[in-house]
C-alpha positions as CSV (number, residue, x, y, z in Angstrom):
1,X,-31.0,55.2,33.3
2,X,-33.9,53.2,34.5
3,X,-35.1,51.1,37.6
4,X,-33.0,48.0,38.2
5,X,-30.3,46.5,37.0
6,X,-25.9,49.4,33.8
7,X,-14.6,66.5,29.4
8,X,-14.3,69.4,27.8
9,X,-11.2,69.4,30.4
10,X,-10.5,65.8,29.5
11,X,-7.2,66.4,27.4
12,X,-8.5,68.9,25.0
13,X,-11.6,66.8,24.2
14,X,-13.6,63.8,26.8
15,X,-20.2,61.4,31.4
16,X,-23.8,59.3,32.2
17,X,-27.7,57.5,31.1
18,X,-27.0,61.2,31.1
19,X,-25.5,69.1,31.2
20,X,-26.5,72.6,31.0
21,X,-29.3,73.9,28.6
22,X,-30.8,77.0,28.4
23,X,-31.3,78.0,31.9
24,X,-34.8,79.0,32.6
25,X,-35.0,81.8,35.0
26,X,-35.8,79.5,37.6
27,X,-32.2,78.5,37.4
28,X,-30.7,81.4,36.8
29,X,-32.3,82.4,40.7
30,X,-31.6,79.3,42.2
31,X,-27.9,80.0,41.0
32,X,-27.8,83.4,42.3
33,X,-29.5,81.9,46.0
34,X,-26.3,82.1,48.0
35,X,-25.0,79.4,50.1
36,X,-26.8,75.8,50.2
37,X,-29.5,74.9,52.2
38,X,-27.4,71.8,53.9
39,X,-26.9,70.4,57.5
40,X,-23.1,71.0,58.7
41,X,-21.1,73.6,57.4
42,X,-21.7,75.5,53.8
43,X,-19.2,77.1,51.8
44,X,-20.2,81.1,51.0
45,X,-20.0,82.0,47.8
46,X,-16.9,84.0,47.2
47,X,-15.0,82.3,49.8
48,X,-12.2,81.7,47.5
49,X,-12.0,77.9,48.2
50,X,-10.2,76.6,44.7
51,X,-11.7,73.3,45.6
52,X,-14.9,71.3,44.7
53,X,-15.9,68.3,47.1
54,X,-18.1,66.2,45.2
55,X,-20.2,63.3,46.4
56,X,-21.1,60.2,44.4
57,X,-23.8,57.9,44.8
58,X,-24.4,54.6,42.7
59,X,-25.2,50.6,42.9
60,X,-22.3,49.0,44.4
61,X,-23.8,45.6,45.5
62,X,-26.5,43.2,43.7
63,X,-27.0,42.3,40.4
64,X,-25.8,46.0,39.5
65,X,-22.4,46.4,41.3
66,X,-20.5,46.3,38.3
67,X,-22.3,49.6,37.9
68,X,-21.0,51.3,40.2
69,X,-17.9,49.4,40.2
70,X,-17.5,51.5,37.0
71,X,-18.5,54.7,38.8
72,X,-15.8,54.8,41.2
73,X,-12.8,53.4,38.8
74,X,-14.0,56.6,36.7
75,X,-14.2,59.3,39.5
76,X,-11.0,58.5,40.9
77,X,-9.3,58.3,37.5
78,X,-10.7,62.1,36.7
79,X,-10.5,63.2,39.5
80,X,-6.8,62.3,39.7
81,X,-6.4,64.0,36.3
82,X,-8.2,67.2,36.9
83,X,-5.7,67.3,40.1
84,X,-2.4,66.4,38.6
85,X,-3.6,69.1,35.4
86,X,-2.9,72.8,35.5
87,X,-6.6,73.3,36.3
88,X,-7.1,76.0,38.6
89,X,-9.9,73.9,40.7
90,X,-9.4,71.1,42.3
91,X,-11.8,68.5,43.4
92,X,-12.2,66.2,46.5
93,X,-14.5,63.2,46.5
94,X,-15.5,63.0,50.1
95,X,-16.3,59.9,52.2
96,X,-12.8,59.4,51.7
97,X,-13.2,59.1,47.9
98,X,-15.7,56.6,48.2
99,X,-19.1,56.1,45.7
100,X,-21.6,55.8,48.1
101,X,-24.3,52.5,48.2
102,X,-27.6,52.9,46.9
103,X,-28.4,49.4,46.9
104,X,-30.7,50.0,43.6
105,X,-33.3,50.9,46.4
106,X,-34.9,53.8,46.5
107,X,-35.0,53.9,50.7
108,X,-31.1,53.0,50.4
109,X,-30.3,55.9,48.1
110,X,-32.1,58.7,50.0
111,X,-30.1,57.0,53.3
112,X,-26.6,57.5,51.1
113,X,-27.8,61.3,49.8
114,X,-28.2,62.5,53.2
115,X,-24.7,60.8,54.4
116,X,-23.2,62.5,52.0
117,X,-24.4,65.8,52.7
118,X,-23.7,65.7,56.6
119,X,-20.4,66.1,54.7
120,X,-21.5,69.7,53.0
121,X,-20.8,68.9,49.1
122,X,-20.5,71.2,46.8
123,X,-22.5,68.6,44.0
124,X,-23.4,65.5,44.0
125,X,-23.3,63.4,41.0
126,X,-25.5,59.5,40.5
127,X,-27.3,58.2,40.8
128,X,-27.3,55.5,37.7
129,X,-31.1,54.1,38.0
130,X,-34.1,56.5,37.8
131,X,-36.1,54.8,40.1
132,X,-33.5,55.8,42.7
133,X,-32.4,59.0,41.3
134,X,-36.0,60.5,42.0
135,X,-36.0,60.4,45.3
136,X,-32.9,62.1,45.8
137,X,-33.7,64.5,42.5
138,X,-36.9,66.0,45.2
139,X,-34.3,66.4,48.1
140,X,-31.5,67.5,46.7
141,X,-33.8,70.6,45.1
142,X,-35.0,71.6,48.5
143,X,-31.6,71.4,49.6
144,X,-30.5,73.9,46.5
145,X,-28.0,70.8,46.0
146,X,-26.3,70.4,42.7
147,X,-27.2,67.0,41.7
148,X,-25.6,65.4,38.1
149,X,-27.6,62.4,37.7
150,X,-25.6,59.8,35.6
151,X,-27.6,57.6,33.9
152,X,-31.2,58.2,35.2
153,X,-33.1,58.3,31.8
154,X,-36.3,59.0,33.0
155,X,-38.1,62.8,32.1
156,X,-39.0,63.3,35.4
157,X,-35.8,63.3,37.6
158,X,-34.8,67.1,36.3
159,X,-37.8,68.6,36.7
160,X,-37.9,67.8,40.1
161,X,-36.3,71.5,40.6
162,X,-33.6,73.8,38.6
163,X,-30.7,72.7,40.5
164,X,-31.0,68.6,39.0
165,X,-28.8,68.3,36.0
166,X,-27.9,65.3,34.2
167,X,-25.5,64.2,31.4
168,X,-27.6,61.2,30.0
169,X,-30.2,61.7,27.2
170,X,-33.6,60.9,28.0
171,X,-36.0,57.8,28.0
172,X,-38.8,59.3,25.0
173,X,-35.6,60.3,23.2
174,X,-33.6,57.1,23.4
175,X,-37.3,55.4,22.2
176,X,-37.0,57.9,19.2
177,X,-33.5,57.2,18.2
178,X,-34.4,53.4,18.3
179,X,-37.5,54.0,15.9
180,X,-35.1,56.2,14.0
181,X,-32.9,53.2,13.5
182,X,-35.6,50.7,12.4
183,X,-36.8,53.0,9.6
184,X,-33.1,53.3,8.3
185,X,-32.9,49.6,8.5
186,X,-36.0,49.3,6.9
187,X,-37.7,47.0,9.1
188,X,-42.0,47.4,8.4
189,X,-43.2,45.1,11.2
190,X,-42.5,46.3,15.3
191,X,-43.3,44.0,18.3
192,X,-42.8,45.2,21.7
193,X,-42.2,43.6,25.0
194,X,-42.3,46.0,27.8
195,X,-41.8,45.5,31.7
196,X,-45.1,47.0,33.0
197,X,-44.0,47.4,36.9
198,X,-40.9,49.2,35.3
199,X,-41.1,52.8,34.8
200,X,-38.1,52.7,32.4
201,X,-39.3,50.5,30.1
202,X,-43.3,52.3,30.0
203,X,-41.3,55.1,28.8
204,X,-38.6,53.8,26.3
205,X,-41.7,51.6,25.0
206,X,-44.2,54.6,24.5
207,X,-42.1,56.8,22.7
208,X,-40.8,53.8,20.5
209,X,-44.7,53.2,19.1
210,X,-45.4,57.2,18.9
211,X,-42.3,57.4,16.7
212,X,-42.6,53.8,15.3
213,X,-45.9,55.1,14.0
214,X,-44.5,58.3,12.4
215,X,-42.0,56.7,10.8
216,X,-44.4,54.3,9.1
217,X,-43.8,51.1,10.6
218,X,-46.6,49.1,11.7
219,X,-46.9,47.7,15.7
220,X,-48.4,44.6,15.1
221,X,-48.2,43.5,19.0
222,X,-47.3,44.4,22.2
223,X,-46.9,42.3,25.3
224,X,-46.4,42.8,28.8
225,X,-44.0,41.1,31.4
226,X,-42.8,41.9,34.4
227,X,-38.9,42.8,36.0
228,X,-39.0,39.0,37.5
229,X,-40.3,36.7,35.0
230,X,-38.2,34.4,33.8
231,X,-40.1,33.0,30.8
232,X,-41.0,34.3,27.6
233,X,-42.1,31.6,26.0
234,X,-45.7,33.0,25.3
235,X,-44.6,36.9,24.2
236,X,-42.5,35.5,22.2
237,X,-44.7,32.8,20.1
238,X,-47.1,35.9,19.7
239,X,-44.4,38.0,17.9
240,X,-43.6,35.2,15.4
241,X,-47.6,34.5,14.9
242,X,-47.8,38.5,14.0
243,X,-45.3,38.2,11.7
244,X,-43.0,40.8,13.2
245,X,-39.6,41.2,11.3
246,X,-38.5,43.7,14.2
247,X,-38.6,43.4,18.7
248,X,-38.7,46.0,21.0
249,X,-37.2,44.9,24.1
250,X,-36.8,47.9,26.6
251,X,-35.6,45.8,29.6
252,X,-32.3,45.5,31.7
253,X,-29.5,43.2,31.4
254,X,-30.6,40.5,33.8
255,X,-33.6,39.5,31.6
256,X,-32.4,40.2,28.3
257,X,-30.8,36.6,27.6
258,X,-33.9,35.0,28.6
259,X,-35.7,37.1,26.2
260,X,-33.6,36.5,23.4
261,X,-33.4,33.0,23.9
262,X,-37.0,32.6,23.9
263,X,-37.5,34.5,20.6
264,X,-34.5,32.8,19.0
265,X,-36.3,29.8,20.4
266,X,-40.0,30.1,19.4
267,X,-38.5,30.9,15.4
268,X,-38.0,34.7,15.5
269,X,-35.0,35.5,13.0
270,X,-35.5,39.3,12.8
271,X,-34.0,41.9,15.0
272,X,-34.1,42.0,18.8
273,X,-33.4,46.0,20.0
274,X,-33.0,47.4,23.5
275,X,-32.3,50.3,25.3
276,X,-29.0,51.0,27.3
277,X,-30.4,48.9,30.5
278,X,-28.9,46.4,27.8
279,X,-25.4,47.5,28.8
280,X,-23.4,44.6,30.3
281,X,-26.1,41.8,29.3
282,X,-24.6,38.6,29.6
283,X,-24.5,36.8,26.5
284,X,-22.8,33.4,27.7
285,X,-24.0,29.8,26.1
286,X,-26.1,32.1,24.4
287,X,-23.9,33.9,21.8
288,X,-25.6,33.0,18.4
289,X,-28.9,33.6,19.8
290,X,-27.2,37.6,20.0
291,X,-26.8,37.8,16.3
292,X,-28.9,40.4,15.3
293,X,-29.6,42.3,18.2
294,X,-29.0,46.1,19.0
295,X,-29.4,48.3,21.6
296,X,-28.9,51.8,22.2
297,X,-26.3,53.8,24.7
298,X,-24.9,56.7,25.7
299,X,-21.5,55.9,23.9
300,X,-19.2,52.9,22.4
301,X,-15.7,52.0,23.8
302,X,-14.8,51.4,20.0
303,X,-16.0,54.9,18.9
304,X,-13.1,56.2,17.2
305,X,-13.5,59.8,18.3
306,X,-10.1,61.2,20.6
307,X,-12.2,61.6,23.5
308,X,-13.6,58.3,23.8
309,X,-10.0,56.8,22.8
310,X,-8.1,58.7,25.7
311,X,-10.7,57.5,28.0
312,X,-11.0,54.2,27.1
313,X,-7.1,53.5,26.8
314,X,-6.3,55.1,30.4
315,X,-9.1,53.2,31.7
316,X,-8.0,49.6,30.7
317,X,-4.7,50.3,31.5
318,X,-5.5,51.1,35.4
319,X,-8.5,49.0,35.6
320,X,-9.3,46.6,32.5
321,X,-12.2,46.3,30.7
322,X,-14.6,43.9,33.0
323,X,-16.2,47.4,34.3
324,X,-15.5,49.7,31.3
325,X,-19.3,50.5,30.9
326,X,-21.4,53.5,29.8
327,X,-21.7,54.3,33.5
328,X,-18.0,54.3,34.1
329,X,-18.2,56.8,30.9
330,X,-21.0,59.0,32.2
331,X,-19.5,59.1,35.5
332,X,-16.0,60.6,34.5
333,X,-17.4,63.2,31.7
334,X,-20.1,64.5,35.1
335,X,-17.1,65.2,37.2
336,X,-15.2,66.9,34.2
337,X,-18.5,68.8,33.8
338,X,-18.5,69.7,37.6
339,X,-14.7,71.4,37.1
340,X,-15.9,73.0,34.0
341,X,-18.8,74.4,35.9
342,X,-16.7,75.6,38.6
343,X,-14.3,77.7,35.3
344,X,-17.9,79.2,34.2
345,X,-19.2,80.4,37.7
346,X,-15.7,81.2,38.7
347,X,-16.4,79.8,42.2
348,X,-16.8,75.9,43.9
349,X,-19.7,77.0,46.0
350,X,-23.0,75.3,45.1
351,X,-24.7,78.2,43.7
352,X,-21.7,79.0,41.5
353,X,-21.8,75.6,40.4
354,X,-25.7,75.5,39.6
355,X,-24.6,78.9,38.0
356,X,-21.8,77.4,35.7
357,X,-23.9,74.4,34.6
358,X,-26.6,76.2,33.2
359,X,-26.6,76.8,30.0
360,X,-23.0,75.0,29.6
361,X,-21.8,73.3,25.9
362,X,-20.1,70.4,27.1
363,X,-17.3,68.2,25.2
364,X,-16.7,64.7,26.8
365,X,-16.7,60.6,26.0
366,X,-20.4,60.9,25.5
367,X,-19.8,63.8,22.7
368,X,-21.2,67.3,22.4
369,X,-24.0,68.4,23.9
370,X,-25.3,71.9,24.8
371,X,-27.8,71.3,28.1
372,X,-31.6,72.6,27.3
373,X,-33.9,74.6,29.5
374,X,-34.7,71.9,31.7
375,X,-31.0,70.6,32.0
376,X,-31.0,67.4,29.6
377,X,-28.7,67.0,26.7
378,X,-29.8,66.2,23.3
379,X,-26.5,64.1,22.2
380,X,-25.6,61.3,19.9
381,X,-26.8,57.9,20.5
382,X,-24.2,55.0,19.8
383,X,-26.1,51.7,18.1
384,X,-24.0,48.8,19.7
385,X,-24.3,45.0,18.0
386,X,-23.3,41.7,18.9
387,X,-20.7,39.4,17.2
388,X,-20.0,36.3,18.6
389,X,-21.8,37.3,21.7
390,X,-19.8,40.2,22.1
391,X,-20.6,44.0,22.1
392,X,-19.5,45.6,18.8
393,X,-20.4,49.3,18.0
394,X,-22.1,49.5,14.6
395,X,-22.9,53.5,14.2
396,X,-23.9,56.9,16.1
397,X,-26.7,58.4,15.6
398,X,-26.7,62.0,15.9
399,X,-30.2,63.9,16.7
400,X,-30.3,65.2,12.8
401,X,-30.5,61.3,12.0
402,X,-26.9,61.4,10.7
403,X,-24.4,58.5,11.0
404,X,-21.2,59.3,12.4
């Protein structure tokens, strides 16, 4: 999902920020390459081997460990499910089970990729940031590596090569969905605050003003920041002065109480919207400040649907709720969607696996999706509130504009 910072086999129904589409016939010959292009040992496809070894990379230390604190709860918890189930494949998260450290650095995360692959995965699933995912996205397609990234938003990181999957939706459609929901809420007015050193936000915040501006509502300012400020005092005195009954904030959790605060501060009553870098934000001493803010994610732990339910019960009881995040969800469904891969190639070597994502329809806590040609899903976006400072889903959006 951005820079820095937050299944179908699930039990008859169920990922990230975040997958099979329409394989383009680039995929379809990557799939059909053989074994992986990896240092150590490959598995050949065919070799009969019933299970998948899956590495997992994701932020496990900083301001974003609660992150990947998420991520590993939810691989273990799947892939102890998938194991105890009647599945025929089985799966093994090497490094002795163990989410691998990226550090939310984009040096770190290649570093973790290739430790991982000395011990010759079948996939690999993370990472959680885009700015980190990239990297690895470039490697892992000259490696013909399977990589599921979980929560990297950004267009880019699958079209680094056809092997690069993800079970997130994508920055210019999250910045479309938000639009979506202004017009339905029937706000005229749009301010926008965007991180400029941030390639997350540049996105979420250009496709909010292209669809801002075909859905008729008027950007009357837009200010810059950076990932480190720490006052808004100035942005902020600008979108009450232009009269804005509506603020984009595209920015993650660490900043977004300082931004709200600052608006709520300088007189700005109307709505406050992010993206799902909002995930996790921490809203204490602040709490009334949060009333009227949104911000979109990949899928609500109040959503009603029995996939999200199921997950959401088994996780709190094993884990609680502290780390019960959209990147523990996105995790889980991306190894479900690894096993399910494995049913549609009918193998657990890589190419298999590349094979069996393409082109997959996928059921899972972040809903239904079918992955398009360039292996993104266009899936329902959950509108989450705040009440009392605390996280309360208000709707899902599906991609016809329908609430759910």
């Amino acid at each position: 999902m951005r820079k820095k910072l937050l299944s179908a086999v699930l039990i008859g129904a169920m990922a990230s920020s975040l997958l099979a589409g329409c394989g383009s016939s680039a995929q379809q010959s990557a799939a059909g390459a053989g074994t992986k292009a990896v240092s150590g040992e490959t598995k050949a496809a065919g070799d009969g081997s019933k299970t998948i070894k899956i590495g997992a990379i994701c932020s496990l230390t900083g301001g974003s460990a609660i992150y990947g604190e998420g991520a590993q709860n939810a691989i273990t918890m799947a892939a102890e499910e998938i194991n105890s189930s009647d599945s025929e494949y089985k799966i093994e998260i090497v490094n002795g089970g163990k989410v691998v450290d990226d550090a939310s650095d984009a040096k770190q995360a290649i570093n973790a990729y290739n430790s991982l692959m000395k011990e010759s995965p079948d996939a690999i699933v993370g990472c959680f940031f885009s700015s980190v995912t990239l990297p690895i996205a470039e490697q892992a397609s000259k490696d013909n590596m399977l990589l599921l990234a979980t929560g990297a938003t950004n267009k880019d990181v699958t079209l680094k090569g056809p092997s690069i999957f993800r079970d997130c939706f994508i920055d210019p459609y999250q910045g479309k969905m938000a639009a979506q929901f202004a017009k339905e809420k029937g706000w005229k007015k749009a301010a926008v605050i965007y991180a400029k050193d941030d390639d997350y936000s540049n996105g979420l915040k250009d496709a909010f003003i292209e669809n801002a501006k075909a859905n008729g509502i008027e950007v009357v300012y837009t200010g810059e920041c950076t990932t480190k400020d720490t006052d808004f005092s100035s942005q902020a005195s600008q979108v009450v002065a232009k009269g804005a009954d509506f603020l984009f904030y595209p920015c993650f959790l660490d900043t977004v109480p300082l931004l709200v605060g600052a608006a709520r501060d300088a007189g700005f009553t109307g709505a406050i919207m992010g993206g799902d870098g909002w995930d996790g934000a921490d809203t204490k001493g602040v709490e009334d400040k949060f009333d009227n803010c949104y911000f979109t994610n990949h899928y609500s732990s109040e959503d009603t649907a029995p996939a999200v339910s199921n997950f959401v019960s088994k996780y709190k009881e094993k884990y609680g709720t502290e780390s019960l995040n959209a990147c523990a969800a996105l995790y889980y469904d991306a190894v479900y969607m690894i096993a399910e891969a494995a049913k549609n190639g009918k193998a657990t070597d890589t190419a298999s696996l590349i094979k069996g994502m393409t082109k997959m329809t996928f059921t899972g806590v972040g809903g239904t999706f079918t992955l398009d040609e360039n292996g993104d899903p266009e899936k329902s976006v959950a509108i989450n509130t705040f009440e009392g400072g605390k996280v309360k889903w208000l709707m899902t959006l599906s991609p016809e504009g329908t609430k759910k």
